[in-house]
ROSE-4610 file (N, C-alpha, C; in Angstrom, 1 decimal, always signed):
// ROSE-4610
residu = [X/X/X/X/X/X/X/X/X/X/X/X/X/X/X/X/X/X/X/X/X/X/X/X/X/X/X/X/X/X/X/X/X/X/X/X/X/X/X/X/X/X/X/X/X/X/X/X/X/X/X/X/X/X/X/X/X/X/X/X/X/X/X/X/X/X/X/X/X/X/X/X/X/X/X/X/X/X/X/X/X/X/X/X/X/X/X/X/X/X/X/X/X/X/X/X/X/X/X/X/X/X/X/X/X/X/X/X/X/X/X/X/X/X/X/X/X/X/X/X/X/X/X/X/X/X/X/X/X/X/X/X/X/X/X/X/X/X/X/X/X/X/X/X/X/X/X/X/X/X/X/X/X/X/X/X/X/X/X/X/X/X/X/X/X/X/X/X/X/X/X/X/X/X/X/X/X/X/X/X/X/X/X/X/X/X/X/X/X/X/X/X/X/X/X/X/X/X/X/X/X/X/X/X/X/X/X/X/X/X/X/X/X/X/X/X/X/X/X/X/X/X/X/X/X/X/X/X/X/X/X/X/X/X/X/X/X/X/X/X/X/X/X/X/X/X/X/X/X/X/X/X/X/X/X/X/X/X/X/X/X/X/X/X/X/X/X/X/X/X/X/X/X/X/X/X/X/X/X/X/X/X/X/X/X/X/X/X/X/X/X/X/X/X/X/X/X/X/X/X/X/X/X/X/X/X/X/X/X/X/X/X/X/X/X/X/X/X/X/X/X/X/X/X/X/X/X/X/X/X/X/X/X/X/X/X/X/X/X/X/X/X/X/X/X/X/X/X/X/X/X/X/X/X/X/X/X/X/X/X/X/X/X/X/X/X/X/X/X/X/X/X/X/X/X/X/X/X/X/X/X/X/X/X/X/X/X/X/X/X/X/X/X/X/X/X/X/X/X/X/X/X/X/X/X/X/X/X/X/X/X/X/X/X/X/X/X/X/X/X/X/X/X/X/X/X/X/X/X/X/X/X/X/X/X/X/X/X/X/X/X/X/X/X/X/X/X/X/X/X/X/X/X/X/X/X/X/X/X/X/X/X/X/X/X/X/X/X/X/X/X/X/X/X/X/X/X/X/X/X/X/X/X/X/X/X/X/X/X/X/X/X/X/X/X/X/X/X/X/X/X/X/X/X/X/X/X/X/X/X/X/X/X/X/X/X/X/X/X/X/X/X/X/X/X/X/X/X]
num = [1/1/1/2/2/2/3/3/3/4/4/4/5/5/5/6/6/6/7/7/7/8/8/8/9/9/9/10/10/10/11/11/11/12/12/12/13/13/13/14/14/14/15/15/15/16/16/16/17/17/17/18/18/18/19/19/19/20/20/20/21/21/21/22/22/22/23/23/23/24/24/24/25/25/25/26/26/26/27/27/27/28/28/28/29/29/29/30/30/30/31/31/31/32/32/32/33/33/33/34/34/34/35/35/35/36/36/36/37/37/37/38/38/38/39/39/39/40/40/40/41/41/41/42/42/42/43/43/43/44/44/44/45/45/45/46/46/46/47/47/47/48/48/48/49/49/49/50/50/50/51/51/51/52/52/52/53/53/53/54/54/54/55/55/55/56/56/56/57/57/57/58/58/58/59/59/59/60/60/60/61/61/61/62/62/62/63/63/63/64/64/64/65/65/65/66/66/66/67/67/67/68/68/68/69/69/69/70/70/70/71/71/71/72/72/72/73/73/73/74/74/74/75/75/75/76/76/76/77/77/77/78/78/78/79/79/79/80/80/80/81/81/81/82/82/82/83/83/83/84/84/84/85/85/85/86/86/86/87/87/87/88/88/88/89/89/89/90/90/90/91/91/91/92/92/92/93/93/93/94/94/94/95/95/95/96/96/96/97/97/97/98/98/98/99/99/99/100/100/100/101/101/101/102/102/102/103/103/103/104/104/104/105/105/105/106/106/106/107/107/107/108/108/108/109/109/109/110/110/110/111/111/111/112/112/112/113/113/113/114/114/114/115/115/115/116/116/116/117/117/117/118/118/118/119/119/119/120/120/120/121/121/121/122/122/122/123/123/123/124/124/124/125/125/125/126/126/126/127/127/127/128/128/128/129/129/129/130/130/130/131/131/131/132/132/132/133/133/133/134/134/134/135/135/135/136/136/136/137/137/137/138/138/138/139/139/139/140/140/140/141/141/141/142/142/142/143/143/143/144/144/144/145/145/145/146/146/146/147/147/147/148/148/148/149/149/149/150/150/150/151/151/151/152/152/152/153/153/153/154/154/154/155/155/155/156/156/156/157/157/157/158/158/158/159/159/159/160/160/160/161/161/161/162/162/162/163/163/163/164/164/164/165/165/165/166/166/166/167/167/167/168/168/168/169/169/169/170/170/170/171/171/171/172/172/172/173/173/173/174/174/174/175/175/175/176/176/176]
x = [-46.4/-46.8/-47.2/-48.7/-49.2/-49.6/-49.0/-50.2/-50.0/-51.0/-50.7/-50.2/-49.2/-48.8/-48.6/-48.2/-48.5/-47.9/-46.6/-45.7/-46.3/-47.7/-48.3/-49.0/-49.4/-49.4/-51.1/-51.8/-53.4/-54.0/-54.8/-55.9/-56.6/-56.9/-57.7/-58.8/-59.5/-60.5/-60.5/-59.6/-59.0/-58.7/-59.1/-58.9/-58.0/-57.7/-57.0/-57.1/-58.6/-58.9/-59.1/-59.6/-60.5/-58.5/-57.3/-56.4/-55.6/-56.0/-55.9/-56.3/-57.9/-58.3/-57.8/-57.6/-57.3/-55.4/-54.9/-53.4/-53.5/-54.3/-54.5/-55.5/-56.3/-56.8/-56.0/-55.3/-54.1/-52.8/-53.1/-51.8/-50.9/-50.4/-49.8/-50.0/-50.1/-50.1/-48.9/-48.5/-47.8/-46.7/-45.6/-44.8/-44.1/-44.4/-44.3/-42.7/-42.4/-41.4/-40.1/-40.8/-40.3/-40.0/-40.7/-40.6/-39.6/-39.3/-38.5/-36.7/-36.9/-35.6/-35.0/-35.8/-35.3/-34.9/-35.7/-34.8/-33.2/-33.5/-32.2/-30.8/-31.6/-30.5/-30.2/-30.9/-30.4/-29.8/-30.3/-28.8/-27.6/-27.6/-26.6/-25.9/-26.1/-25.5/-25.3/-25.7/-25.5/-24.1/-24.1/-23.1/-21.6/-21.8/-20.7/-20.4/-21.1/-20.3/-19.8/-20.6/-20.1/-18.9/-18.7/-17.5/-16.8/-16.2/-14.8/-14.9/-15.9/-15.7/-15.6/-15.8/-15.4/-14.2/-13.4/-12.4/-11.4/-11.7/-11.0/-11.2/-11.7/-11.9/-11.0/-11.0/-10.3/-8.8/-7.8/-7.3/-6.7/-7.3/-7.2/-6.9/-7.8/-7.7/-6.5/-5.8/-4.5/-3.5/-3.5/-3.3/-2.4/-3.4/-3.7/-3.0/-3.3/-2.7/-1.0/-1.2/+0.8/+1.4/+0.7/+2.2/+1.6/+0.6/+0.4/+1.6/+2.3/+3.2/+4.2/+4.3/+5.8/+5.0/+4.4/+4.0/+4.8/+5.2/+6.4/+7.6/+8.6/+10.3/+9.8/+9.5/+9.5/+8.8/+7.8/+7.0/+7.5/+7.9/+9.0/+10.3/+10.8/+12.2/+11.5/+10.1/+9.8/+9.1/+8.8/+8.6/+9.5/+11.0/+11.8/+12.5/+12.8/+13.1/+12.1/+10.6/+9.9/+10.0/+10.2/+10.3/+12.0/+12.9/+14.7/+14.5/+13.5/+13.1/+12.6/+11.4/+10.8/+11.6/+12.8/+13.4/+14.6/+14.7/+16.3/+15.6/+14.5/+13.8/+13.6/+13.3/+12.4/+14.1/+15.2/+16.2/+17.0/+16.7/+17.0/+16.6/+15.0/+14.5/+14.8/+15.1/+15.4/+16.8/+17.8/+19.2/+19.2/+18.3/+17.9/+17.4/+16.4/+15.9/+17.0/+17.6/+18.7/+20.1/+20.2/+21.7/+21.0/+19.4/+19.1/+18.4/+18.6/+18.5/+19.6/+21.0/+22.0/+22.5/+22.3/+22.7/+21.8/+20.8/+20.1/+20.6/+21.0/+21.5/+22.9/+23.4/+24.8/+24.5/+24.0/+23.3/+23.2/+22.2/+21.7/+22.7/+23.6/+24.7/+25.5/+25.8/+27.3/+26.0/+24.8/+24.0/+24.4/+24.0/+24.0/+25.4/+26.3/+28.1/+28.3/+27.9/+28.3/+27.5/+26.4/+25.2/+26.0/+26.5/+27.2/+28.5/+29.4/+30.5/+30.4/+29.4/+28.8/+28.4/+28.2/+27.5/+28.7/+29.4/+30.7/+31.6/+31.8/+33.0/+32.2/+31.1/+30.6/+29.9/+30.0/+30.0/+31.7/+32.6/+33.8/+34.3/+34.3/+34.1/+33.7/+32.4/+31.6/+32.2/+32.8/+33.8/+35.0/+35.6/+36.8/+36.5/+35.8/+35.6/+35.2/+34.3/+33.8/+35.1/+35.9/+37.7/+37.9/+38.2/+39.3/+38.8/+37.3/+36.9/+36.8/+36.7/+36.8/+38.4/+39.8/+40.6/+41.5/+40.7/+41.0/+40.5/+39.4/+38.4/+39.8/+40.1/+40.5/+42.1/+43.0/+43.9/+43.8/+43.0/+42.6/+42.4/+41.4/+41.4/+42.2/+43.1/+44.2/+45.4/+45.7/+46.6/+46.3/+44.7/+44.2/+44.2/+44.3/+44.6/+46.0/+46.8/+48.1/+49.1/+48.1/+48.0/+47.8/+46.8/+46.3/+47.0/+47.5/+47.9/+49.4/+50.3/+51.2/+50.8/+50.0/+49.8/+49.5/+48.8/+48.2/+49.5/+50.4/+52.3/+52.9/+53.0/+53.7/+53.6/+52.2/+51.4/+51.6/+51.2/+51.7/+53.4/+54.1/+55.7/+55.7/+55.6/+55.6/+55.2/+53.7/+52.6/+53.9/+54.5/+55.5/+56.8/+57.5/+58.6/+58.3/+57.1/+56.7/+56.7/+55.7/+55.7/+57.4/+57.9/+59.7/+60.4/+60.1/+60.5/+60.2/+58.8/+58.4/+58.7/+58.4/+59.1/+60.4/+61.4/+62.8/+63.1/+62.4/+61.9/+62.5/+60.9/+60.2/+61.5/+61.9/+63.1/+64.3/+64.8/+65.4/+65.6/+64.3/+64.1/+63.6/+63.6/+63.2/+64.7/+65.3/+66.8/+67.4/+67.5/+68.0/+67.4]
y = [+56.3/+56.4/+54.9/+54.6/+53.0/+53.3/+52.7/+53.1/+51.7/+51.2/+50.2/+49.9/+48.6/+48.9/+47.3/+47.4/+45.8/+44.9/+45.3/+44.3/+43.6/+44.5/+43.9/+42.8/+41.7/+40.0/+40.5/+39.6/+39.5/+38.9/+39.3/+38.3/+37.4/+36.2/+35.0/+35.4/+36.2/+35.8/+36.9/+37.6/+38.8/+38.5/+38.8/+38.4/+39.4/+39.0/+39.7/+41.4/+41.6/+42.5/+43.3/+42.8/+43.7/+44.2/+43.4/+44.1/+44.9/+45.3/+46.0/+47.8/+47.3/+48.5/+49.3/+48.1/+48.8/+49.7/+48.6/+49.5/+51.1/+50.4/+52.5/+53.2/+52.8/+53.8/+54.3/+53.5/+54.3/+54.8/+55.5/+55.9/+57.2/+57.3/+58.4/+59.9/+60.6/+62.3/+62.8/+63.4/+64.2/+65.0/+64.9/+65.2/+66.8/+67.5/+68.8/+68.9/+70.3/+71.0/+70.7/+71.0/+70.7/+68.8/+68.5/+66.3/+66.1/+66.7/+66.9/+67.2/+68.7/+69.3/+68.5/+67.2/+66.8/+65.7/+64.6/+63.7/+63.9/+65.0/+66.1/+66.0/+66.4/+66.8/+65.2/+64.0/+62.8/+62.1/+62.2/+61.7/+62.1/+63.6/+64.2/+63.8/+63.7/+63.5/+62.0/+60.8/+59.9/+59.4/+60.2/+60.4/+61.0/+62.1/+62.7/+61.4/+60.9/+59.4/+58.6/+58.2/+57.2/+57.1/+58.1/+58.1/+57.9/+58.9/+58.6/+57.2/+56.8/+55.2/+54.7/+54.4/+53.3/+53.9/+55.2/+55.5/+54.6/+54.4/+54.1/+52.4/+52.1/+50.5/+50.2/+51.3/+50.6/+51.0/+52.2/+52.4/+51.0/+50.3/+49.5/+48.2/+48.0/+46.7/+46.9/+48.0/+47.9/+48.0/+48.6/+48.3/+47.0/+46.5/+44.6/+43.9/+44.1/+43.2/+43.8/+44.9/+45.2/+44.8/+44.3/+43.8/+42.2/+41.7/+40.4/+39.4/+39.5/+39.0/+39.0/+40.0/+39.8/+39.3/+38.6/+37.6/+37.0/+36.3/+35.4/+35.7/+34.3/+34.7/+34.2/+32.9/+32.9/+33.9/+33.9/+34.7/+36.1/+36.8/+38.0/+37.5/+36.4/+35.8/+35.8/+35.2/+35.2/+36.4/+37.5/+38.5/+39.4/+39.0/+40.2/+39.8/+38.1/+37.6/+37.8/+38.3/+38.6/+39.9/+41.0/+42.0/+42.1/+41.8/+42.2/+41.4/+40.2/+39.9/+40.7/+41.3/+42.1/+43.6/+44.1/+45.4/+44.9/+44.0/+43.3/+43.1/+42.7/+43.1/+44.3/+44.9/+46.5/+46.9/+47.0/+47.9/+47.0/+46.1/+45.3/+46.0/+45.8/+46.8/+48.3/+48.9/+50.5/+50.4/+49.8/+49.6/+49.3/+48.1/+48.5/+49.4/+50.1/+50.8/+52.2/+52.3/+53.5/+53.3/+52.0/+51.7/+51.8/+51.3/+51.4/+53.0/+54.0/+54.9/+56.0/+55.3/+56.0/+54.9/+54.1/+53.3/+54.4/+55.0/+55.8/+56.5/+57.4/+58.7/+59.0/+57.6/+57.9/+57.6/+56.8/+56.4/+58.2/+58.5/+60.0/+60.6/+60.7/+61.5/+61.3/+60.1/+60.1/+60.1/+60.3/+60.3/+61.7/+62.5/+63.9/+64.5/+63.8/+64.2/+63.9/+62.4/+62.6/+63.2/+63.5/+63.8/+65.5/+66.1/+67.5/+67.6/+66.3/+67.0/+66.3/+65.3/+65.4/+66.9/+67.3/+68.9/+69.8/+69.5/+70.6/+70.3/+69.3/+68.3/+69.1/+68.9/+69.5/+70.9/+71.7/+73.1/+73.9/+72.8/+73.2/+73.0/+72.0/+71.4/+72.3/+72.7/+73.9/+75.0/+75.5/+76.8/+76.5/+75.8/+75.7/+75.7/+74.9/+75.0/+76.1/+77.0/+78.1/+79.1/+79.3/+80.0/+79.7/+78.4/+78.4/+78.8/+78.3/+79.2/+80.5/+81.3/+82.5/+82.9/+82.2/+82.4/+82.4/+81.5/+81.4/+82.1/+82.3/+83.9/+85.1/+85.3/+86.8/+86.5/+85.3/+85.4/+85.3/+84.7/+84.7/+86.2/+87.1/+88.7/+89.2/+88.9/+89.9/+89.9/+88.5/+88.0/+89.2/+89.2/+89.5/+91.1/+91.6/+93.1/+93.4/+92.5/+93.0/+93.0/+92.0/+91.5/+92.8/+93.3/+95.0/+96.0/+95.8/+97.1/+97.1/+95.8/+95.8/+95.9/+95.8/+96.1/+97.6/+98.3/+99.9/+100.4/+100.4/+100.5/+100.6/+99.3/+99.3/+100.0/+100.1/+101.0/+102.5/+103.0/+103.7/+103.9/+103.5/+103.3/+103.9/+102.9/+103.3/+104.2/+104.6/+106.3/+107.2/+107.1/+108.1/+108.5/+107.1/+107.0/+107.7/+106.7/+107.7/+109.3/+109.8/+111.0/+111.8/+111.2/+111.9/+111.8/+110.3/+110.2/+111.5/+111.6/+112.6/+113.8/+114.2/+115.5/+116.0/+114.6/+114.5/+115.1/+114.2/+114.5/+115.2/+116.2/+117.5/+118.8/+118.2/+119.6/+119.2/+118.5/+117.9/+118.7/+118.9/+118.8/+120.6/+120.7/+122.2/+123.0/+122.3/+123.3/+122.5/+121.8/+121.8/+122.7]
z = [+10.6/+9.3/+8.8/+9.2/+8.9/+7.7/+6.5/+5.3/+4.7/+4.1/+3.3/+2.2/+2.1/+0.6/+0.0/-1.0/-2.2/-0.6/-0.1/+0.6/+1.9/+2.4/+3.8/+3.3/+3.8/+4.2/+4.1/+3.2/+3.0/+4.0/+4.5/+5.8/+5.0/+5.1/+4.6/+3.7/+4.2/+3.3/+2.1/+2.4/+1.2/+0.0/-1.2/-2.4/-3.0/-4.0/-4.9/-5.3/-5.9/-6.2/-4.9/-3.6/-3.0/-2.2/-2.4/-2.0/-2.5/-4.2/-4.8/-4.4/-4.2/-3.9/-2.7/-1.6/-0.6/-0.4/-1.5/-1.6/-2.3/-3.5/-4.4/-3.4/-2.3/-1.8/-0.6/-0.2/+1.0/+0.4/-0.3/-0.8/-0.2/+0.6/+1.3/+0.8/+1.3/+0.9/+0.5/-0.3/-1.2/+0.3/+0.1/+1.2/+0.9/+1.9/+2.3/+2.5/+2.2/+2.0/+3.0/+4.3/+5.6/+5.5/+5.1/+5.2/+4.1/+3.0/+1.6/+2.2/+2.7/+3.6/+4.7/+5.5/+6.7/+5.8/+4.8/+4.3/+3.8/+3.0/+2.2/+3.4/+4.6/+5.5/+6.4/+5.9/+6.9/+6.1/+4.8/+3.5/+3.6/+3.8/+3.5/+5.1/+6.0/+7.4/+7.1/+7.2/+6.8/+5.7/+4.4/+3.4/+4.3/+5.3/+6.0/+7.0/+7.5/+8.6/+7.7/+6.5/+5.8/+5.1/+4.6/+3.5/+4.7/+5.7/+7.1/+7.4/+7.8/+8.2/+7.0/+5.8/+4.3/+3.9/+4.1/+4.2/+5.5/+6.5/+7.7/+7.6/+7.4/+7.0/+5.5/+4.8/+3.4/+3.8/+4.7/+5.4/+6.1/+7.3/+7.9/+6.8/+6.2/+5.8/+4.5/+4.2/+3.3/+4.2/+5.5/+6.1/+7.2/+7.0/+7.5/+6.1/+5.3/+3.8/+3.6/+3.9/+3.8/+4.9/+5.6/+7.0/+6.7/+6.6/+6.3/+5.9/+5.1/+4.3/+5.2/+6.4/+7.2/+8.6/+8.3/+10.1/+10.3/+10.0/+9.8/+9.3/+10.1/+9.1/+7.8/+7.8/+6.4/+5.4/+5.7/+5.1/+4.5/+5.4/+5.2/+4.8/+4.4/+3.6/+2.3/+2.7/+0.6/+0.3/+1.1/+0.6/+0.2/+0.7/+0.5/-0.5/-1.0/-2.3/-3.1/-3.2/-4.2/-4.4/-3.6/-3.9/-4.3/-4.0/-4.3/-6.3/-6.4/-7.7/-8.5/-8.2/-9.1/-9.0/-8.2/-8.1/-9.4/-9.1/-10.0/-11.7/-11.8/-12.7/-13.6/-12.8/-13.0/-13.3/-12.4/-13.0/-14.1/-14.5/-15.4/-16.9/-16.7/-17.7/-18.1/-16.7/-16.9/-17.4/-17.3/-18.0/-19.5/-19.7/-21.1/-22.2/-21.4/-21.9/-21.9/-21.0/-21.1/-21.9/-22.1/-23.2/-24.5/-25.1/-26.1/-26.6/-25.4/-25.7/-26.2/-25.3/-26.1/-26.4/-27.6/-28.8/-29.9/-29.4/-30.3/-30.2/-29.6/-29.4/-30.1/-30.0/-30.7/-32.3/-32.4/-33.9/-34.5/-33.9/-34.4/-34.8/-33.5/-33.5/-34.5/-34.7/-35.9/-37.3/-37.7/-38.5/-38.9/-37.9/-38.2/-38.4/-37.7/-38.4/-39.2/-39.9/-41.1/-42.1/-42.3/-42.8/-42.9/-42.1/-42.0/-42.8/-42.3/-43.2/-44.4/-44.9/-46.5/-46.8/-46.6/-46.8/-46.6/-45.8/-45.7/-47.0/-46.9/-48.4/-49.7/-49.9/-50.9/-51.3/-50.5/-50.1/-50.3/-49.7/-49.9/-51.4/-51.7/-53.5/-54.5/-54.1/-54.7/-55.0/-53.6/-53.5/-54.1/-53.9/-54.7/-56.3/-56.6/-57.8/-58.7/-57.7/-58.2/-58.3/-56.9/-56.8/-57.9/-58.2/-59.6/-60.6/-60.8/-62.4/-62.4/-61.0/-61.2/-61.1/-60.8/-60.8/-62.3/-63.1/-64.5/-65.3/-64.7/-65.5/-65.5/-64.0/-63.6/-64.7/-64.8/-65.4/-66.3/-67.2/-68.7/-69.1/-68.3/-68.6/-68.1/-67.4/-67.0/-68.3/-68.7/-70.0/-71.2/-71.3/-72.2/-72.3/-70.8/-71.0/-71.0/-70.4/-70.5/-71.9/-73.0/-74.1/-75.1/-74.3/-75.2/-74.3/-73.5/-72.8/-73.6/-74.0/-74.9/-76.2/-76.6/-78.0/-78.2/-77.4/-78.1/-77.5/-76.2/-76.2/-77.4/-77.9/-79.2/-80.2/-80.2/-81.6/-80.9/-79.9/-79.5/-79.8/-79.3/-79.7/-81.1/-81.7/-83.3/-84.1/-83.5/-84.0/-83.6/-82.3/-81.7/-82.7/-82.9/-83.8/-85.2/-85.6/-87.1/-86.9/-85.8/-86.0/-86.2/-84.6/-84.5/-86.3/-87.3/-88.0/-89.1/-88.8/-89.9/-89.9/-88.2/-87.7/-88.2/-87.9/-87.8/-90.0/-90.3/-92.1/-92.4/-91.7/-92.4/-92.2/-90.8/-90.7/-91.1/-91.8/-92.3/-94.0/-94.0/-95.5/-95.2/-94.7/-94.2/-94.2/-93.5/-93.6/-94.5/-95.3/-96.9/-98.0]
């Protein structure tokens, strides 16, 4: 596929324009179905080598960088003091973060106990108070009926006596 294009090298006595013409007049033919499907299929083969190998190299070379640091004693002495540092660290933080979680926890907790037996103390308060006024109610009307249940007694008593008295009277005065 020789075709000409802007990037091929001018011969001397070629000018400007007349290499103009000759690039727009070699302009390749419009590529067929079959020339479209084989690129399709050398990308896509290409793409399948490529990725395994830039996989296997990025593999290797983390690889190569995690044992790096232990070539050596020393090397591996200050790797394992940087790492036992940043571990002493890290559970340093996690300890905090778990005492300030039950420092919360218990906060909550005695929040909501006392927050409950405020509400019990005064629910109880309530009831009692309610007990007694209804306890003073029930003996104030009990006083009050036993108060009338003795008084229409008496009156009763006495309607009784009057009558026996008048009965007692009448026959009285009946057999005289």
């Amino acid at each position: 596929m020789a075709t000409a294009t802007k990037t091929e090298t001018k011969s001397k006595g070629q000018t400007k324009a007349t290499a103009k013409k000759a690039t727009t007049a070699a302009k390749p033919a419009p590529k067929t179905n079959a020339e479209i499907a084989r690129e399709r299929a050398l990308q896509t083969a290409e793409t399948a080598v490529d990725i395994p190998v830039g996989a296997a190299l990025t593999v290797y070379e983390r690889a190569s960088e995690a044992v790096e640091p232990f070539g050596t004693a020393s090397k591996r002495e200050a790797e394992l003091k940087r790492v036992r540092t940043q571990l002493r660290r890290e559970l340093n933080k996690v300890e905090r973060r778990g005492g300030t979680a039950r420092r919360r926890a218990i906060q909550r907790a005695k929040r909501t106990r006392n927050r409950l037996e405020r509400e019990v103390k005064q629910q109880r308060r309530s009831i009692e108070t309610t007990v007694r006024q209804n306890r003073r109610r029930a003996e104030t009307e009990l006083k009050r009926l036993e108060k009338d249940v003795r008084e229409t007694r008496d009156d009763a008593a006495k309607r009784v006596r009057e009558l026996a008295d008048r009965v007692q009277g009448n026959g009285a005065k009946a057999a005289a």
